[in-house]
C-alpha positions as CSV (number, residue, x, y, z in Angstrom):
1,X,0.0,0.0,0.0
2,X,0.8,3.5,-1.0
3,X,1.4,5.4,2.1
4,X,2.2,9.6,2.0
5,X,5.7,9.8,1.5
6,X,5.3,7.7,-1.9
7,X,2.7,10.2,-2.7
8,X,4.9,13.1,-1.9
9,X,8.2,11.6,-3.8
10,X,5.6,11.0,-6.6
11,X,4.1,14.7,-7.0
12,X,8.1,15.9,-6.8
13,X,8.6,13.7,-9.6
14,X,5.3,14.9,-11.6
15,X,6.8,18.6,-11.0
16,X,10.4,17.7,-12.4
17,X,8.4,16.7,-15.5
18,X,5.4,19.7,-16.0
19,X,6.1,20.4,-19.5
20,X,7.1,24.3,-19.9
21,X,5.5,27.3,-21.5
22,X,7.4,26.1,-24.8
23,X,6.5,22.6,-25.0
24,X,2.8,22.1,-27.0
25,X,-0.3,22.2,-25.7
26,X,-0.7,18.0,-26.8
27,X,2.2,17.5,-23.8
28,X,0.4,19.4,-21.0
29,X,-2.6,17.3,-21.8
30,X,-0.5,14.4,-21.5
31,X,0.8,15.0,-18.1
32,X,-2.6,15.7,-16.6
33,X,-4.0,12.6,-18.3
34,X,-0.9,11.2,-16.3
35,X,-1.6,13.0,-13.3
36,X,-5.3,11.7,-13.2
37,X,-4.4,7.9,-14.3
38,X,-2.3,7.9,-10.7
39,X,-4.8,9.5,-8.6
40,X,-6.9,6.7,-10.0
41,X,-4.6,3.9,-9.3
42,X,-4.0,5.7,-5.7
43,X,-7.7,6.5,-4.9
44,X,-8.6,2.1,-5.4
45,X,-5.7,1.3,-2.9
46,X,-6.2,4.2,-0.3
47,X,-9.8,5.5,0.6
48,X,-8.3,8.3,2.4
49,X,-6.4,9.9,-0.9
50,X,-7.1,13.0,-1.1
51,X,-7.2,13.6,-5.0
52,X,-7.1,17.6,-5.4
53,X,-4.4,17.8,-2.5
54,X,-2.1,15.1,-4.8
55,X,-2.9,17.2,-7.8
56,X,-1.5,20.3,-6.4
57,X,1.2,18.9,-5.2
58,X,2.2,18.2,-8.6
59,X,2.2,21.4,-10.0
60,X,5.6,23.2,-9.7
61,X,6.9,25.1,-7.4
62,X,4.4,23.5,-5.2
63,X,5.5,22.9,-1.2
64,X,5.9,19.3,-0.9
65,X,7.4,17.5,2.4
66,X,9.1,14.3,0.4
67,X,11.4,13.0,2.3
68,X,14.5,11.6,1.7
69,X,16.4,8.3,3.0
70,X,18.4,11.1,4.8
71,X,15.9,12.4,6.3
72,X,14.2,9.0,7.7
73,X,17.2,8.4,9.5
74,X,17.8,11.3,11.0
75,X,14.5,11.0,12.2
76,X,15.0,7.5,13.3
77,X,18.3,8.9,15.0
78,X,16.3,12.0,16.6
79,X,13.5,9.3,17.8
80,X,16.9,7.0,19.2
81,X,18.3,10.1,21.4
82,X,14.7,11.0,22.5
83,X,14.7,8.0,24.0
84,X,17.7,7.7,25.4
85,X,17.8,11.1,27.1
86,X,14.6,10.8,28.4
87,X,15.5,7.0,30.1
88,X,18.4,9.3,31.9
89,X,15.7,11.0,33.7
C-alpha cells in the first residue's frame, strides 16, 4: 500500500516533468492525463487519498514535504536520542 511519502516523492517527480510554456499544448494534456491515471490507481488502494491535494502537489513550485532516506534516518536517529535522554531522567 501506497502510504504519503510515496505520494509526496511521486508529485516531486510529476513537478520535475510539467512540461514548460514552450512545449505544446498535446504535452500538458498528457501530463494531466498522467496525473489523473495515478490519482486513480491511488484512490482504489487508499480510501483516504485526497485527490485535489495530490494534484497540487504536482504542480511546480508546489511545497511538498518528500522526504529523503536522509531524512528518515535522522528522524529514526532523533527518535533514538529521544529515547535515550529521556530513560536518563
Amino acid at each position: 500500500m501506497f502510504q504519503q511519502r510515496h505520494f509526496e516523492a511521486l508529485a516531486k517527480l510529476m513537478q520535475q516533468t510539467h512540461p514548460n510554456e514552450a512545449d505544446r499544448q498535446a504535452a500538458h494534456e498528457q501530463w494531466k492525463i498522467m496525473c489523473n491515471a495515478m490519482c486513480d490507481l491511488f484512490n482504489e488502494g487508499n480510501p483516504r487519498f485526497a485527490r485535489g491535494r495530490f494534484l497540487r502537489a504536482c504542480e511546480p513550485g508546489a511545497n511538498v514535504r518528500a522526504r529523503t532516506v536522509k531524512t528518515f534516518q535522522r528522524e529514526r536517529d532523533a527518535r533514538k536520542l529521544s529515547k535515550l535522554v529521556s530513560g536518563l531522567r
